[in-house]
N, C-alpha and C positions, 0 to 999 in steps of 0.2 A: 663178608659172606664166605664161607668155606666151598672149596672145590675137591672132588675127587682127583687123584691125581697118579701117577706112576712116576717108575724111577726115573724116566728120562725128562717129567716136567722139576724134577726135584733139585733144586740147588741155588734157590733164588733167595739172596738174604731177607733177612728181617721177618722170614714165614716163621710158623708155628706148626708142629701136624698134630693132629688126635688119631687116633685107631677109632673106626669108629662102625658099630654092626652089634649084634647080638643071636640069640634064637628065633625064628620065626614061625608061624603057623603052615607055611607050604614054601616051595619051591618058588615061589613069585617075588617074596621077598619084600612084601609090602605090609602087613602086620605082624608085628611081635609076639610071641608066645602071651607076655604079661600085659598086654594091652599096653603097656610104657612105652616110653620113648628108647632111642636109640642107646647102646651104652658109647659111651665118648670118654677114652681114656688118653691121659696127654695132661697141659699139651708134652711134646717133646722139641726139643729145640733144632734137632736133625733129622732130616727122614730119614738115613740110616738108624738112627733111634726108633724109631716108629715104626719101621718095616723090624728091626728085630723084637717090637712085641706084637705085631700083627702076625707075626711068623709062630712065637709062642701059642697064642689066640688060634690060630689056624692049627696046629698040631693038637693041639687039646680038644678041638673038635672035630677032627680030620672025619670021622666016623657019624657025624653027624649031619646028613645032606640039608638041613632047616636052620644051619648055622651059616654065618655069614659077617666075615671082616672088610673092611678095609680104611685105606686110611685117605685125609682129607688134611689140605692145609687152608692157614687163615693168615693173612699179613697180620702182626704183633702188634701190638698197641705203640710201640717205641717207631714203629717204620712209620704208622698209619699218622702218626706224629710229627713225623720229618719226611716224609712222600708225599 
């Protein structure tokens, strides 16, 4: 199961993160422009990775208050394997 997360939970090996948000119908942030699901790009192997395309993602919409990132990690299948 993925968790939202920030930079100070971030450093724990064997995770995975995704960026993960899109456009939405209002401020609430609970339905998507396209009725779809969330967009989920990733994974990346470092949240430093991940925060600098959620940071691109954030810039590109900066102007758009119905936009919405962030990022989320997942233990990897290699940890979930050996943990």
């Amino acid at each position: 199961m993925a968790a939202q997360i920030n930079e100070a939970s971030a450093g724990s090996a064997g995770l995975r993160y995704w960026v993960v948000g899109g456009l939405y119908t209002d401020t609430n942030f609970t339905t998507l422009i396209d009725g779809g699901p969330q967009e989920r790009i990733g994974p990346f192997a470092s949240y430093k990775a991940a925060l600098s395309e959620w940071s691109r993602l954030a810039w590109r919409s900066v102007d758009n208050c119905h936009a919405r990132y962030h990022i989320e990690a997942e233990a990897s299948a290699n940890s979930e394997a050996t943990g």
